[in-house]
N, C-alpha and C positions, 0 to 999 in steps of 0.2 A: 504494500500500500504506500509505504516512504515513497520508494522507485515511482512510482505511478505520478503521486504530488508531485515529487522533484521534475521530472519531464513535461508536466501539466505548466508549472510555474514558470520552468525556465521557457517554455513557450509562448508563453503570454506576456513573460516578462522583457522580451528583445523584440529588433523591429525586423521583420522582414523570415522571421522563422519559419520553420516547416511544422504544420500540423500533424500531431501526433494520432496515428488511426491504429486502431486493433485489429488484427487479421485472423479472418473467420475459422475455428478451429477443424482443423480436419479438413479445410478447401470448404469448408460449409456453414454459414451463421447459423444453420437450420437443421442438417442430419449429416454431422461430421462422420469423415472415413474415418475407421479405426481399424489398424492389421494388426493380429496379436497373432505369437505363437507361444502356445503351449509346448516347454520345452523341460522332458523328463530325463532324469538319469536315466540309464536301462543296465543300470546293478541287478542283477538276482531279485535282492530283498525288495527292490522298487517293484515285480509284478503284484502284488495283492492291491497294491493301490494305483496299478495302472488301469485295472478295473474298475476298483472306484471313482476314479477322475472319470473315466471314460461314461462310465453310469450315469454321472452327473452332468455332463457336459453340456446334451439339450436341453436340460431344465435350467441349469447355472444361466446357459447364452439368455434363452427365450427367458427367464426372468432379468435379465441385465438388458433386453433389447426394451423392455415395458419399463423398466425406471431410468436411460435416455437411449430414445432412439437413435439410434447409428446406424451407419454403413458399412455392418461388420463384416471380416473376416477372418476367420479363425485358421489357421495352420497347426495341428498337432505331429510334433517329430519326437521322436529320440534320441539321445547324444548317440555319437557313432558306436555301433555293437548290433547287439541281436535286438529281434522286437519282440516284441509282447503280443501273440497274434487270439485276434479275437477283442481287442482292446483298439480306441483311435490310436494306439503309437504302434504302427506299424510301418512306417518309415525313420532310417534316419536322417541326420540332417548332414551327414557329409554323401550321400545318397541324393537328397534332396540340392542340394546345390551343385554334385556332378551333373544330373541333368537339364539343371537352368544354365551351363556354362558350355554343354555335350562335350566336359573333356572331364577326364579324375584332377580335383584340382589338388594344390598343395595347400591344406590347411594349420592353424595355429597346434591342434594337438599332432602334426607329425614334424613339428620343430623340439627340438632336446629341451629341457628333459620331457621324454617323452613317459605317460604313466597308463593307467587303464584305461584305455579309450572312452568305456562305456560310463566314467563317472567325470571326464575331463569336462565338467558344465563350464568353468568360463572361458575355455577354449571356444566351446560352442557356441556362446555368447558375444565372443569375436569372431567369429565366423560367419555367424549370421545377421549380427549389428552389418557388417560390409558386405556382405555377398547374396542376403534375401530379396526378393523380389518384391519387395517396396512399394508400394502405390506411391506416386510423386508427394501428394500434399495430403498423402493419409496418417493418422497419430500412430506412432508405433509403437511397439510394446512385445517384451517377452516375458514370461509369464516361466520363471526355472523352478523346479519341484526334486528335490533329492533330500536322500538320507544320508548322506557321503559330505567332506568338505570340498570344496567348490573345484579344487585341481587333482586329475585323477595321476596326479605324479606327488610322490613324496608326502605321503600324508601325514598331516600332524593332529595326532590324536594327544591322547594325553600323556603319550608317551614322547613327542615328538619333539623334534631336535632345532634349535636356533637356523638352521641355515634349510632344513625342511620348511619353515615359516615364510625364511625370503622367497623361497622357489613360490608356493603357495599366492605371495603379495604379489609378485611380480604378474605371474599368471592375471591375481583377479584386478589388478591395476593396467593391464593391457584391455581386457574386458572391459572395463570401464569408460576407458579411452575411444573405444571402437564407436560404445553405443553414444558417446558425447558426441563424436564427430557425426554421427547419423541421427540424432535426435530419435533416439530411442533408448524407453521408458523401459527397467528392467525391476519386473517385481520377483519377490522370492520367496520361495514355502520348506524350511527345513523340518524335515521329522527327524525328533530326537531320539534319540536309542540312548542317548547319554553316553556315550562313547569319544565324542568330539570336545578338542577346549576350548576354552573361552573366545580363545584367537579367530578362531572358525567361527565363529559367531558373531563375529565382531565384523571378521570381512563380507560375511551377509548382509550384513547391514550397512557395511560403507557400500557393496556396490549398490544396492538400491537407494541409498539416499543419497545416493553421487549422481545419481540415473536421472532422479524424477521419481523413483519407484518405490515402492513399499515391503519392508519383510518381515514376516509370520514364523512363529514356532510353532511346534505342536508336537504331541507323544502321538506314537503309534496309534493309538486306541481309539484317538480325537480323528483320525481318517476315515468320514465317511462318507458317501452317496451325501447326507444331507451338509455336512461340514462343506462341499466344493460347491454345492447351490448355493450357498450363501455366500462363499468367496468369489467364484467366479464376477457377479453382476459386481462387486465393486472394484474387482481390477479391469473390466472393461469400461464400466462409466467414472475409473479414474486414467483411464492409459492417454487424454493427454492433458494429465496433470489439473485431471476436473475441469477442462476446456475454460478455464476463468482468465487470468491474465496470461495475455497469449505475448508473443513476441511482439513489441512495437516497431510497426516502420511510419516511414511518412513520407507526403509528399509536400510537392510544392505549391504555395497558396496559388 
């Protein structure tokens, strides 16, 4: 709100200034684009609640389309590995962006250190921050879901080692950077097993509050069909950052 006055004021207050305008969220003052993907670990332990996500998914949307209209679309992938068949992740996403590119590309988890493919979420998160297929002026949003900490190389659990951490940082600090540069809004869902430290917790939360985006805890148990209905509609009709104060541009009077 500061930022808003300040820009307001020094407008008004000079001669010959450019009019400060808002620009309509999503390409749209009226039913903004929004592209989200839904983007899972595909660990083992992640199939029980690739079902559940999956359960919920059209009731999550269709109640998120009823409290604000958008022009949604949803992508469901899986970090690179196996899928969960019978479930929406039945793609991955280094699968999913060889065939937007028709070539194997080189992506962020086959650069050193390299770890488990299938749990490397903020590799994928720079992957798909640059290389998804984007609506031009649509709000974008990924939506990461793991039990695992965020880099499938060098895990630091509470056993884990000072130079484990920086490998860890590094990883979710490239992530980070990707979705800035692309204005994309990265929310997160970690389920706890209580296995992970503090540090892991901590970088869930910087990348989403570095993002735009929002991150959730929860125990195993709290995973269900009705827990994703009720989260779903609010990271859709929050992925671009509640469409309220948009970027200011202007023109000339």
């Amino acid at each position: 709100m500061f930022f808003l006055v300040a820009v307001l004021f020094t407008a008004f207050a000079c001669n010959k200034c450019e009019d400060p305008i808002l620009v309509p969220c999503g390409g749209s003052a009226t039913k903004p684009q929004v592209d989200l993907i839904i983007l899972m670990d595909q660990s083992g332990s992640m199939g029980a609640f690739a079902d559940s996500i999956s359960a919920a998914a059209s009731q999550g949307i269709a109640m998120a389309q009823a409290q604000c209209d958008t022009d949604l679309r949803v992508q469901f992938l899986g970090v690179d590995g196996a899928n969960f068949a019978g479930s929406a992740f039945t793609t991955s996403h280094r699968a999913y962006l060889n065939t937007l590119a028709g070539t194997s590309l080189t992506l962020a988890g086959d650069i050193a250190p390299i770890g488990h493919a299938t749990e490397q979420g903020a590799n994928a998160i720079e992957d798909l921050s640059d290389k998804f297929d984007w609506r031009p002026d649509a709000c974008k949003a990924i939506f990461y879901i793991s039990d695992e900490e965020l880099d499938g190389c060098c895990p630091f659990r509470i056993w884990g080692s000072v130079s484990e951490l920086g490998n860890e940082t590094n990883e979710v600090n490239s992530a980070i950077k990707a979705a800035q540069d692309n204005s994309v809004a990265v929310f997160s869902h970690l389920i706890d097993y209580g296995n992970l430290s503090v540090e892991m917790f901590n970088l869930y939360q910087k990348l989403s509050d570095q993002t735009g985006g929002t991150h959730i805890k929860s125990t195993p148990a709290a995973v269900t069909t009705k827990y994703y209905e009720t989260l779903l509609p609010n990271i859709i009709c929050n992925a671009c950052n509640g469409c309220t104060l948009n970027s200011i541009l202007t023109k000339k009077n």
